[in-house]
C-alpha positions, 0 to 999 in steps of 0.5 A: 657466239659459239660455246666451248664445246662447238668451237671444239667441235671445229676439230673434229675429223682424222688428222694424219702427220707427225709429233717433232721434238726440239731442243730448247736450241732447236735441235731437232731430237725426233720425228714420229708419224701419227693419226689422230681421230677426233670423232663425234659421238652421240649426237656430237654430246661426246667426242672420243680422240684416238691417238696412234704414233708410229702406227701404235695406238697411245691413246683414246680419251673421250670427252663430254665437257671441257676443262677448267685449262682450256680455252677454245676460239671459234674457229677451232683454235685452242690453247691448254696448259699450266693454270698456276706456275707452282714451285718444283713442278712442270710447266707448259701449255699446247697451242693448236691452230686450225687453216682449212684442212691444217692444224698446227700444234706446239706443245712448250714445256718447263722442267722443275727448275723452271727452264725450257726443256723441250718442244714438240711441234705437230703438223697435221692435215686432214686424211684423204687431202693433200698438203704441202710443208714449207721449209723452216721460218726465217726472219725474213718471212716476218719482217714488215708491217702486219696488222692484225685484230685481237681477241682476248679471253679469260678463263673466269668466262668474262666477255671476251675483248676484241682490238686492233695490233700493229705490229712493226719488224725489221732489222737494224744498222747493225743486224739487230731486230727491232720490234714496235708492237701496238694494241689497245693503247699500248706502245711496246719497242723491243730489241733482240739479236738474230742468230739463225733460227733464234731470237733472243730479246737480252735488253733485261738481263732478269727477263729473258725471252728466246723466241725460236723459228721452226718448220712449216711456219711456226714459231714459239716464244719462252722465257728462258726462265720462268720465274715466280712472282714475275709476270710471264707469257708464252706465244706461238705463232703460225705463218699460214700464207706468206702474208699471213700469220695467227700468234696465240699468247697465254698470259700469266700474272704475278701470281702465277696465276693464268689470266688470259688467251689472245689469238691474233690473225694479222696480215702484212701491209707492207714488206720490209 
């Protein structure tokens, strides 16, 4: 098994493309081009990541280890963020995703009050390759059947668990989405309303979850609210093929407490 730092090492290179920002609605607010450098140093001991947007330089870190916020899976995908959801503070966390010579990443933050604020969505590709970008994800690029397998790890550094996910999307009579979701033992059904680009599981009015669909196959699932002494997650999902897609959930406990990161790489069986 790879060590943190390797698995972060699979992100190295010049990525050029774009940070976009969007409303809590999906309102796309702006679009700035950007380059990013993640260079190795040292014999790979340090890397060093220079940011520029807009063709002006934001940025340049260097790092020789990794923090207690981040947990990276070894093909280079990550998530970092909020370790404890805290009274009157922000709240967030990025999802990075890696395929070939594309990453995709979510930034998803929480003002003060604990209510969604904004997105940032940052598609990237590899200098020098081409790439091509899909429209925005419709409901009907995830219904069907997918099946998927599952790792979760845990940032008190306990072996990671591995298992297999069905999960079941397709919309009803009457317009509604239906979601089965099956793993480890678990059999969870959920219903949401669909209009356009959003996703809104309202079943429990004290726990509502929005999940919005973006560009280039992404898509981000919120709580509308986080709210303390609640359970909570925060997902992102990737469709990289038609019939392929990667989801990463950041859990959090009653606490408040980060628990656990799963990343998810699941393949449809059969449409819908």
């Amino acid at each position: 098994m790879k060590s943190q730092w390797e698995c972060f090492l699979q992100n190295l290179g010049v990525w050029e493309g774009s940070f976009t920002n969007f409303s809590p609605q999906g309102t796309l607010l702006k679009d700035i081009p950007s380059r990013l450098t993640l260079e190795g140093l040292n014999n790979n001991q340090t890397v060093r990541l220079s940011l520029c947007r807009s063709g002006q330089a934001d940025m340049v870190l260097e790092y020789s280890s990794m923090g207690n916020s981040v947990l990276f899976f070894e093909n280079g995908a990550f998530s970092q963020g909020s370790i404890q959801l805290a009274p009157f503070t922000e709240f967030g966390a990025e999802f990075g995703f890696i395929a070939e010579n594309r990453r995709l990443r979510l930034v998803q933050l929480f003002d003060q009050n604990g209510q969604i604020d904004k997105f940032t969505l940052i598609r990237e590709h590899l200098a020098g390759t081409l790439t091509s970008q899909t429209p925005t994800l419709q409901i009907d690029d995830l219904l069907g059947e997918w099946q998927g397998e599952a790792i979760t790890m845990y940032p008190d550094w306990r072996s990671p668990d591995t298992y297999s996910t069905i999960l079941k999307l397709q919309l009803d009579d009457t317009g509604r989405l239906v979601q089965s979701l099956s793993f480890g033992g678990h059999n969870i059904t959920s219903t949401a309303t669909v209009k356009g680009s959003i996703i809104h599981f309202d079943q429990n009015p004290q726990k509502q979850i929005q999940v919005l669909l973006l560009p280039d196959g992404a898509s981000v699932t919120s709580p509308l609210q986080v709210q303390l002494h609640q359970p909570l997650l925060l997902e992102v999902g990737w469709l990289i093929q038609s019939n392929l897609r990667q989801r990463m959930i950041r859990n959090y406990n009653d606490k408040g407490e980060w628990t656990s990161l799963t990343l998810v790489t699941e393949k449809r069986v059969s449409p819908h």
